[in-house]
N, CA, C and O atoms as a GROMACS GRO file, in nm:
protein
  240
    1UNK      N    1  18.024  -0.203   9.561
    1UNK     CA    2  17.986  -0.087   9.638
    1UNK      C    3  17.877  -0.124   9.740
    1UNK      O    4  17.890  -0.076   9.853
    2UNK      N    5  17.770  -0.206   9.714
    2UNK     CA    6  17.683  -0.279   9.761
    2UNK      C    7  17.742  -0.342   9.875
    2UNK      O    8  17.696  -0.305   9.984
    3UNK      N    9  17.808  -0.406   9.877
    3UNK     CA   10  17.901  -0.493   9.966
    3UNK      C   11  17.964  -0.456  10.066
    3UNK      O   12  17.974  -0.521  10.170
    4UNK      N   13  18.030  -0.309  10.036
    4UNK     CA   14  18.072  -0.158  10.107
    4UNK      C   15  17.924  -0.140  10.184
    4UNK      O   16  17.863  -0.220  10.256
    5UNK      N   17  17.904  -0.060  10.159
    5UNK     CA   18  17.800   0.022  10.238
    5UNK      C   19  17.719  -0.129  10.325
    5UNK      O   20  17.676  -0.093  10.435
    6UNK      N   21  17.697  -0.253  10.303
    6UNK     CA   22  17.614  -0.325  10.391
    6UNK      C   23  17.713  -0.346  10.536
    6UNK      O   24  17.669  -0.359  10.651
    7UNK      N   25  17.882  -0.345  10.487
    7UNK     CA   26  17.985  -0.401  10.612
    7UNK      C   27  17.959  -0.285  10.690
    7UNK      O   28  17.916  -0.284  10.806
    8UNK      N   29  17.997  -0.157  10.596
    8UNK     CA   30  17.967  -0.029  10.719
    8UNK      C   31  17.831  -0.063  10.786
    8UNK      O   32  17.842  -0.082  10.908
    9UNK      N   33  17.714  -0.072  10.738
    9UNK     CA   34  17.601  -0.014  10.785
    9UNK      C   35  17.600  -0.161  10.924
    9UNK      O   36  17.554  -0.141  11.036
   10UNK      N   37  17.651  -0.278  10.887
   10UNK     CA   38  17.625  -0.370  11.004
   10UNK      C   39  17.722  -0.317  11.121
   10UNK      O   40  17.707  -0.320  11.244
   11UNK      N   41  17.813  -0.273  11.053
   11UNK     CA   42  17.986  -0.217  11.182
   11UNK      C   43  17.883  -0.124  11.232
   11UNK      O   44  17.874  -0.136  11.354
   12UNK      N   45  17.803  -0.036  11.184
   12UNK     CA   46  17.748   0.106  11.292
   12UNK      C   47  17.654   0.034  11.375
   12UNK      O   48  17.653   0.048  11.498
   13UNK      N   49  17.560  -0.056  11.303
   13UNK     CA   50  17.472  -0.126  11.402
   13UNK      C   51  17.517  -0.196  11.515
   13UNK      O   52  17.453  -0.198  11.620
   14UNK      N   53  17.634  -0.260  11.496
   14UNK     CA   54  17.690  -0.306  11.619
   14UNK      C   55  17.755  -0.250  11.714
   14UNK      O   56  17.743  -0.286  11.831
   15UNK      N   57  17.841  -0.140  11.669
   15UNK     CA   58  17.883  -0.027  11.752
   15UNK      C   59  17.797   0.070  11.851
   15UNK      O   60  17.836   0.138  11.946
   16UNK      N   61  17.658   0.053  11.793
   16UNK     CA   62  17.586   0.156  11.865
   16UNK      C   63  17.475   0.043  11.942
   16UNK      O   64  17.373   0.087  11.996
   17UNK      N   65  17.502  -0.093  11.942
   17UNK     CA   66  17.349  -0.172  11.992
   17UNK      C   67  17.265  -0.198  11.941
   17UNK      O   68  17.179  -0.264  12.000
   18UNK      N   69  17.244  -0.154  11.790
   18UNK     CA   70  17.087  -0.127  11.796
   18UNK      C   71  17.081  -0.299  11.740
   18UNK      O   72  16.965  -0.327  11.710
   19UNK      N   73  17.171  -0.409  11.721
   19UNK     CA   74  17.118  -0.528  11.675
   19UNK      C   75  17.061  -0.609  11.840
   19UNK      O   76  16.984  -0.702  11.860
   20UNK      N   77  17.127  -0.537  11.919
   20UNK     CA   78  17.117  -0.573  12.062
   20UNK      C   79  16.916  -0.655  12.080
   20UNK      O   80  16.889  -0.772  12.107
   21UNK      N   81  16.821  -0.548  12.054
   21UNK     CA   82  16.720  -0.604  12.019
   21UNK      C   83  16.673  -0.654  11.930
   21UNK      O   84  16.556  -0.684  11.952
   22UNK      N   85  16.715  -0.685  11.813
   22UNK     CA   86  16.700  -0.748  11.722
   22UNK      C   87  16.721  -0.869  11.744
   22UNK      O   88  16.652  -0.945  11.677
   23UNK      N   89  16.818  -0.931  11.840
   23UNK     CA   90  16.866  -1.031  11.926
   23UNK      C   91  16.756  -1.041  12.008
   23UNK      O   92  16.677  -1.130  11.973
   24UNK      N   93  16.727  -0.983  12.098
   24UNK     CA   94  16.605  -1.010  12.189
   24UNK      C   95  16.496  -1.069  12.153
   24UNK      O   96  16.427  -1.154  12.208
   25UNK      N   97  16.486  -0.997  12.021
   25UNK     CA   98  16.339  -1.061  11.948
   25UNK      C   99  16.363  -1.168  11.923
   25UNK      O  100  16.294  -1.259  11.970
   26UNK      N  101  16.439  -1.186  11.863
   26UNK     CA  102  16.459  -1.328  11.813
   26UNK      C  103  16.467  -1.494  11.925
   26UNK      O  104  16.424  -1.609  11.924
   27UNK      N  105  16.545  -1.410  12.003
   27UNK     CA  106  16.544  -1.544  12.169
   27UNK      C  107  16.373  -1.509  12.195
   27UNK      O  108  16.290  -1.600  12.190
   28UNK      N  109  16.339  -1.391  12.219
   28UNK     CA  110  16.170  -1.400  12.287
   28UNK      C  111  16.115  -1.510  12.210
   28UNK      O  112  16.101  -1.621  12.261
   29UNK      N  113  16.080  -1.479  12.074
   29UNK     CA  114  16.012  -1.572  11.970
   29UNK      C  115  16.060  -1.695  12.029
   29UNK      O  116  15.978  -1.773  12.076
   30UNK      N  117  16.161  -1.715  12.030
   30UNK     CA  118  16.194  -1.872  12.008
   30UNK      C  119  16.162  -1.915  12.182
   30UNK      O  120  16.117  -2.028  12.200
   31UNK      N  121  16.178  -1.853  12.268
   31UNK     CA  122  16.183  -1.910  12.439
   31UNK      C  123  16.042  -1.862  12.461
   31UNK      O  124  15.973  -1.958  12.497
   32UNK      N  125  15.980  -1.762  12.454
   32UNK     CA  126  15.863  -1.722  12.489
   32UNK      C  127  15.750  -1.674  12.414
   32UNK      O  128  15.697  -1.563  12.427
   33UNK      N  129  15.706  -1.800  12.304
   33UNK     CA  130  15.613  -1.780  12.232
   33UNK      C  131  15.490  -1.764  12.299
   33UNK      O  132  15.460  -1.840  12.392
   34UNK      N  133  15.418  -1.676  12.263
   34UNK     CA  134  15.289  -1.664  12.281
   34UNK      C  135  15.258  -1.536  12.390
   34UNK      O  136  15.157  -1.510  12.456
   35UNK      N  137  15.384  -1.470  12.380
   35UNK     CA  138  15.356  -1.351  12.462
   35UNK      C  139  15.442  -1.240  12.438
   35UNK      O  140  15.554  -1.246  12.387
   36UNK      N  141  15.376  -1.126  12.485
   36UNK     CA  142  15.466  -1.029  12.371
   36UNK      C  143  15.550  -0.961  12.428
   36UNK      O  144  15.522  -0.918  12.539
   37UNK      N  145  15.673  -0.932  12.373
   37UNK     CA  146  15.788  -0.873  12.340
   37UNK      C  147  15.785  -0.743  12.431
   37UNK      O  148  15.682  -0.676  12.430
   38UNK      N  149  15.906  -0.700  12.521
   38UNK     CA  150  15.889  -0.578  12.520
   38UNK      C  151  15.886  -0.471  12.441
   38UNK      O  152  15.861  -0.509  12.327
   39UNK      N  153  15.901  -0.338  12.447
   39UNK     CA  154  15.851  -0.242  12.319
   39UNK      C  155  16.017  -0.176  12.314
   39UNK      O  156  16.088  -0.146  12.411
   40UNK      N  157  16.044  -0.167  12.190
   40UNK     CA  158  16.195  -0.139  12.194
   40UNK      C  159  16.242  -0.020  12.268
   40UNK      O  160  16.364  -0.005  12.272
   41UNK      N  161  16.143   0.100  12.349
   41UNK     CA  162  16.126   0.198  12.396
   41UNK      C  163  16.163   0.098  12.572
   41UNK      O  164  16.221   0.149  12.667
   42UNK      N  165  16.131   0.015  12.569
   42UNK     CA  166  16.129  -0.019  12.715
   42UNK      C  167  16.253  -0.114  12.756
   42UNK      O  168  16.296  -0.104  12.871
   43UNK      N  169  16.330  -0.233  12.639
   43UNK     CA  170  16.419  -0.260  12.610
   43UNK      C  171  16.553  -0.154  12.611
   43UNK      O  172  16.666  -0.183  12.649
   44UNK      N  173  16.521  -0.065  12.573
   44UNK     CA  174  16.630   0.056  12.590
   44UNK      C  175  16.637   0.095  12.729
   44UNK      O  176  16.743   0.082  12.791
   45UNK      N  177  16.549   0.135  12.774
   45UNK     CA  178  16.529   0.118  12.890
   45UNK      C  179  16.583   0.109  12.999
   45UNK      O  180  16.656   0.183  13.065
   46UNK      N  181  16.515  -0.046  13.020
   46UNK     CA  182  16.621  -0.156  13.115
   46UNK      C  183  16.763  -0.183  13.082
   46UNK      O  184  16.846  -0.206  13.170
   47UNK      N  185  16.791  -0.178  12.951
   47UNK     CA  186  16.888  -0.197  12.908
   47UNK      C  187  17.008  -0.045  12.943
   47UNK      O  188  17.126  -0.027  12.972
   48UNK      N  189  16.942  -0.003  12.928
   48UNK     CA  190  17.052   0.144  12.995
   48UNK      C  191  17.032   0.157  13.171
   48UNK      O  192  17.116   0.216  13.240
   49UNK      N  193  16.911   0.092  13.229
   49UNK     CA  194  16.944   0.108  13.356
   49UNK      C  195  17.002  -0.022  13.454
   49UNK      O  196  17.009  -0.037  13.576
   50UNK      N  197  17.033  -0.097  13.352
   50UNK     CA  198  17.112  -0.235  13.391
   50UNK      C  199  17.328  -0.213  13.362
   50UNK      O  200  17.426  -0.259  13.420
   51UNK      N  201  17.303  -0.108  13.229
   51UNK     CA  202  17.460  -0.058  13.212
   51UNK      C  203  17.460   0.072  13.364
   51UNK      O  204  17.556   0.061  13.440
   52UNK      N  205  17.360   0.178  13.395
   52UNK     CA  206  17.398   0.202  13.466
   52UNK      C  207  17.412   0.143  13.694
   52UNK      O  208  17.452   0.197  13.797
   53UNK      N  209  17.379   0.069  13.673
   53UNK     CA  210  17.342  -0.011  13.790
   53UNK      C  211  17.514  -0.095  13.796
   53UNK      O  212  17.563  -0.143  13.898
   54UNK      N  213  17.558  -0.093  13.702
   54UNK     CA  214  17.694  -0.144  13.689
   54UNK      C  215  17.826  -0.043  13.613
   54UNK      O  216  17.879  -0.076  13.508
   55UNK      N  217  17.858   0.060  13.676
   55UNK     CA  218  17.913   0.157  13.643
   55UNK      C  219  18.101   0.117  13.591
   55UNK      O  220  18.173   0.181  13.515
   56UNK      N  221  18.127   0.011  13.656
   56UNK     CA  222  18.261  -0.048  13.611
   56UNK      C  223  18.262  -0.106  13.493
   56UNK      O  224  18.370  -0.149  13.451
   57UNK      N  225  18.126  -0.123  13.401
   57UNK     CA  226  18.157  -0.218  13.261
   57UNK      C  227  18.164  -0.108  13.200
   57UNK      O  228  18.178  -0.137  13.081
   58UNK      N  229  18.162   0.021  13.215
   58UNK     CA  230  18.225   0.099  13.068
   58UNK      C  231  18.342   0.209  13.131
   58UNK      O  232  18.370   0.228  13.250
   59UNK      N  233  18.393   0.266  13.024
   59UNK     CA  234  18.460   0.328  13.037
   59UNK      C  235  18.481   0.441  13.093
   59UNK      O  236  18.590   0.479  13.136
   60UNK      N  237  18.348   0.520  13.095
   60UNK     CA  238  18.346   0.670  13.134
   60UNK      C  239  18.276   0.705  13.194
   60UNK      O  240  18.274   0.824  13.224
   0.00000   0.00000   0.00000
């Protein structure tokens, strides 16, 4: 059941982005130590005004 609920809970995380920064963090740490991270408030952000600045990569 354990096993269940972790596949769902990673399938929703990926479906909706939210590992998207979890990824970020992880390249920052490793490429740009010693300085900090954007704030996941600001990552969302850019990140939604970079999907809209390119209106042909989605669907609707």
């Amino acid at each position: 059941m354990i096993r269940l609920w972790n596949g769902v809970r990673w399938y929703l995380r990926e479906l909706t982005g939210e590992t998207q920064y979890d990824r970020y963090l992880e390249r920052h740490a490793r490429e740009h130590a010693g300085t900090a991270p954007l704030s996941r408030r600001e990552f969302e952000r850019r990140r939604i005004d970079r999907a809209d600045a390119r209106p042909g990569s989605r669907c609707c």
